[in-house]
C-alpha positions in Angstrom: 141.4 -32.3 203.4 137.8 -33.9 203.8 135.9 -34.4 206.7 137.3 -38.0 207.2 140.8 -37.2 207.0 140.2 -34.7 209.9 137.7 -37.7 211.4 140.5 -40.1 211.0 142.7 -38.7 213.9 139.7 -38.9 216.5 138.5 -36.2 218.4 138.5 -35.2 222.2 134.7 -36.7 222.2 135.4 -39.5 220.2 134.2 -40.7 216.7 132.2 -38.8 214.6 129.6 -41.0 213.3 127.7 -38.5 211.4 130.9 -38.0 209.2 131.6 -41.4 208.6 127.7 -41.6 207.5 128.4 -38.3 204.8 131.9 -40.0 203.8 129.6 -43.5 203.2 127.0 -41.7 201.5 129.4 -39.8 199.1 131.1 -42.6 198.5 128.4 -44.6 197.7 127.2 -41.6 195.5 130.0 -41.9 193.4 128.8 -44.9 192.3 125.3 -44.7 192.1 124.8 -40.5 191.8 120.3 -41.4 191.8 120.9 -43.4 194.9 118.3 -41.0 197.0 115.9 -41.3 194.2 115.3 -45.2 195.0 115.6 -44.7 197.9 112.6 -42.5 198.0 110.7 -44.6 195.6 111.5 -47.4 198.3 109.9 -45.6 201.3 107.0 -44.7 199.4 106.4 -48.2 198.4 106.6 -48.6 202.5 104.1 -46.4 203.2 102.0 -47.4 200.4 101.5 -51.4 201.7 102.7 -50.4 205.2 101.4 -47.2 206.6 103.6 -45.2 208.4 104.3 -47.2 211.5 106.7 -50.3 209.8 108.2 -52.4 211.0 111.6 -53.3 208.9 114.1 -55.5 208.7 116.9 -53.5 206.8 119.2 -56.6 205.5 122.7 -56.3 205.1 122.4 -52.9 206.4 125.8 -51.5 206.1 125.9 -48.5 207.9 122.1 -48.2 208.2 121.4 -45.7 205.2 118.4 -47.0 204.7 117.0 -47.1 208.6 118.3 -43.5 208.4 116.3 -42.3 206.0 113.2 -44.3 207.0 113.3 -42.8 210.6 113.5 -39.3 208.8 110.5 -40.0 207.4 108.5 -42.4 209.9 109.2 -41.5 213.4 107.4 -44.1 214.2 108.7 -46.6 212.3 111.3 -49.8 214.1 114.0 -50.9 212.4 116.4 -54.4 212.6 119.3 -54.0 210.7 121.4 -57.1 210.4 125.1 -57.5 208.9 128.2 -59.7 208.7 130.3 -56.4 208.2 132.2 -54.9 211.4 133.2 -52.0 210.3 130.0 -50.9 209.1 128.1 -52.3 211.6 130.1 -50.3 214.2 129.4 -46.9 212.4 125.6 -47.6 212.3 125.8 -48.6 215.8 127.6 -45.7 216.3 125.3 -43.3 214.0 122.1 -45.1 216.5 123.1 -45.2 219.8 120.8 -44.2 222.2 117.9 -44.9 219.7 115.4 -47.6 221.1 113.6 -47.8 217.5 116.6 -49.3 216.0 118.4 -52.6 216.8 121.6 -54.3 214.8 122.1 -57.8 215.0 125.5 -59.2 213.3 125.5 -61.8 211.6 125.7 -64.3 208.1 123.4 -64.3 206.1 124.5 -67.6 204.4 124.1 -68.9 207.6 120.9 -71.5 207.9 120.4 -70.1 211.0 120.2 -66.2 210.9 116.5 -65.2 210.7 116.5 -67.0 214.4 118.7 -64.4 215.8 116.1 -61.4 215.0 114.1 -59.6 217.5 110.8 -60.5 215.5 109.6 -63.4 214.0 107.7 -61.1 211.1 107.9 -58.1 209.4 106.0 -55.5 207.4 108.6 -55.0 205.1 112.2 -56.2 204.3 114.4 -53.8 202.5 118.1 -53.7 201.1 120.1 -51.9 198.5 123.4 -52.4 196.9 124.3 -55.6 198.9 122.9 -59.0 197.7 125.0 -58.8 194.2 127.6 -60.0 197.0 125.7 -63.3 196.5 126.0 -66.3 193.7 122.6 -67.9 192.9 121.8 -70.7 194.6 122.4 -69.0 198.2 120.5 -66.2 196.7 117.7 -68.2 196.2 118.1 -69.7 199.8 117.9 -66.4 201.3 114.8 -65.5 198.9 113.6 -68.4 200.8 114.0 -67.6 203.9 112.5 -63.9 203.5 109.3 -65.0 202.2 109.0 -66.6 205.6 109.7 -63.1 207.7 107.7 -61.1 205.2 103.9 -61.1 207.0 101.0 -61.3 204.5 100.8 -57.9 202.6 104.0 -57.1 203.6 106.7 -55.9 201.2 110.2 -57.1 199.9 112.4 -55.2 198.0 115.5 -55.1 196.4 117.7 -52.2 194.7 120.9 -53.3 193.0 122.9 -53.7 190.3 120.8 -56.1 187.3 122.0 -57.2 184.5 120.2 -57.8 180.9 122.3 -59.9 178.9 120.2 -59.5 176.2 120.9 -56.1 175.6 125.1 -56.1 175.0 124.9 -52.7 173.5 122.3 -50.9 175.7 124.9 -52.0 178.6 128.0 -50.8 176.9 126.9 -47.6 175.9 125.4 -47.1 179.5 128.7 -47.9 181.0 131.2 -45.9 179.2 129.1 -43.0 179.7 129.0 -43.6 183.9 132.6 -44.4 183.8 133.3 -41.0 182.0 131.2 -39.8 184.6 133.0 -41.1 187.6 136.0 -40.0 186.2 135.6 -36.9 186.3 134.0 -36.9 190.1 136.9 -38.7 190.7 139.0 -35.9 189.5 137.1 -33.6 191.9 137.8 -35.2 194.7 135.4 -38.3 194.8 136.6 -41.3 197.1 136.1 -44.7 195.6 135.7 -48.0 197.3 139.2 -48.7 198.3 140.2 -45.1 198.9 137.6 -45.2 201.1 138.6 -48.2 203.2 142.0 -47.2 203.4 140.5 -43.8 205.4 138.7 -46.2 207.3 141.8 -48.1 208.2 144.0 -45.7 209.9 140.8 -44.5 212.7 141.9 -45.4 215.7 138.6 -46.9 216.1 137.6 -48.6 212.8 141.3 -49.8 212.2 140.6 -53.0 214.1 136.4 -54.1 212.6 138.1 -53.3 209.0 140.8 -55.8 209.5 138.2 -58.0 210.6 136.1 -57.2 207.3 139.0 -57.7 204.9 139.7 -61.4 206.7 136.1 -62.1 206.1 134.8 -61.1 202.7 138.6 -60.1 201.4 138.8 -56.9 198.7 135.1 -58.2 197.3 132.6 -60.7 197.3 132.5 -62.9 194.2 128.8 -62.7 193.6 126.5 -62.6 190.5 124.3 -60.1 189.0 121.3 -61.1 187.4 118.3 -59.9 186.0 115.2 -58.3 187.4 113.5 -61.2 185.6 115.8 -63.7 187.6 115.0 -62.4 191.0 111.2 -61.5 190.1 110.7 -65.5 189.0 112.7 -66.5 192.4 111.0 -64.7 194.5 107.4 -65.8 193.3 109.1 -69.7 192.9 110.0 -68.9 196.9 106.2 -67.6 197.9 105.9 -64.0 196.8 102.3 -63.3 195.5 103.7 -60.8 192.8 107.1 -59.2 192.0 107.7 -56.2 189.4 110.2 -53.2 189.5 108.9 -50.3 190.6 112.4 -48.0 189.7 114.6 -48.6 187.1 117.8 -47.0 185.5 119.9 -48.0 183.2 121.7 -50.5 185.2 120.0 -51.0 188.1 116.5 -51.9 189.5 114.4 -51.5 192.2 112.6 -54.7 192.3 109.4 -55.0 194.9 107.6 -58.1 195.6 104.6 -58.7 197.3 103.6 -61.4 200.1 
């Protein structure tokens, strides 16, 4: 039995956050098994145009892996993480509460109007990871938009997800086979993928409600794009950025910074 299934019945003191935050990050793992790696590369990129004080706007912030692991490593550091997701918003608001460096605003980010619901009108760095492929172009390049006008001058934008070279059809298939052999066999071990994981998250007496929610709003996925690093790096200098390059690669996915 994992830790979830056990978490999934409640306990006398309520939810276990923390758990749900391991469960997320396996998970996640699963998919992406150098997920810390850009992660680091990401905070060091903070603290190399930021200092160690930043101020971030962590967007679509799921269950606020990446404020986590900022915090852990600036103390000083404020984070906003903003989300459309319930279910994960209520994990990270359970994982944070009590902590005034942290605040989690919900809402659409296809909405015109969401950068007026943050706390700050700038900030020294705006980060996400895994999220915007949920996006098609064009709002993509809205959103781009809209973030050069939060990033301050100096500040930092970047971007780790899943980005796709057409131009190299055989690179990609040979990549891919080899991490679906991969997840197969963590699967075999015991791995939890997506929907496994969502149906645990259904039946806790506390998430069961925010993941209906979730599943009326986006449905079993988001029918978004995934283009290149070249795509998003020509966006975001079209939209304001100063300069755009990755700074972490692998095989199929990219850590794409860009400069204000």
């Amino acid at each position: 039995m994992t830790d979830m299934e056990t978490t999934a019945t409640g306990t006398a003191t309520g939810t276990d956050w923390q758990a749900w935050q391991r469960s997320w990050d396996r998970q996640q793992e699963w998919y992406m098994p150098d997920r810390e790696e850009r992660f680091r590369v990401m905070l060091d990129m903070v603290e190399a145009f930021t200092g160690d004080e930043p101020r971030v706007l962590d967007l679509a912030c799921g269950t606020g892996s990446i404020t986590a692991r900022l915090l852990d490593r600036f103390p000083k550091a404020t984070s906003t993480g903003i989300d459309l997701d319930p279910a994960l918003l209520a994990i990270a608001r359970g994982t944070f509460d009590g902590d005034d460096r942290v605040t989690f605003v919900e809402a659409d980010l296809k909405d015109p109007d969401w950068p007026a619901r943050l706390p700050y009108d700038t900030y020294d760095a705006v980060l996400t990871a895994t999220a915007l492929h949920w996006f098609r172009a064009e709002p993509l390049e809205t959103l781009y938009g809209q973030l050069a006008g939060l990033v301050r001058h100096g500040g930092v934008f970047m971007n780790a997800d899943h980005m796709i070279d057409d131009t190299t059809p055989r690179i990609n298939a040979a990549e891919r086979t080899l991490r679906r052999a991969r997840m197969d066999q963590a699967q075999k071990a015991g791995a939890l993928d997506w929907a496994e994981w969502w149906q645990l998250a259904a039946k806790d007496p506390v998430l069961a409600a925010p993941t209906a929610r979730r599943f009326e709003i986006y449905g079993d996925h988001a029918d978004g794009e995934m283009p290149s690093a070249a795509w998003h790096a020509r966006v975001l200098r079209d939209k304001g950025f100063a300069e755009t390059r990755p700074v972490w690669c692998s095989p199929s996915d990219t850590l794409l910074l860009a400069l204000k």
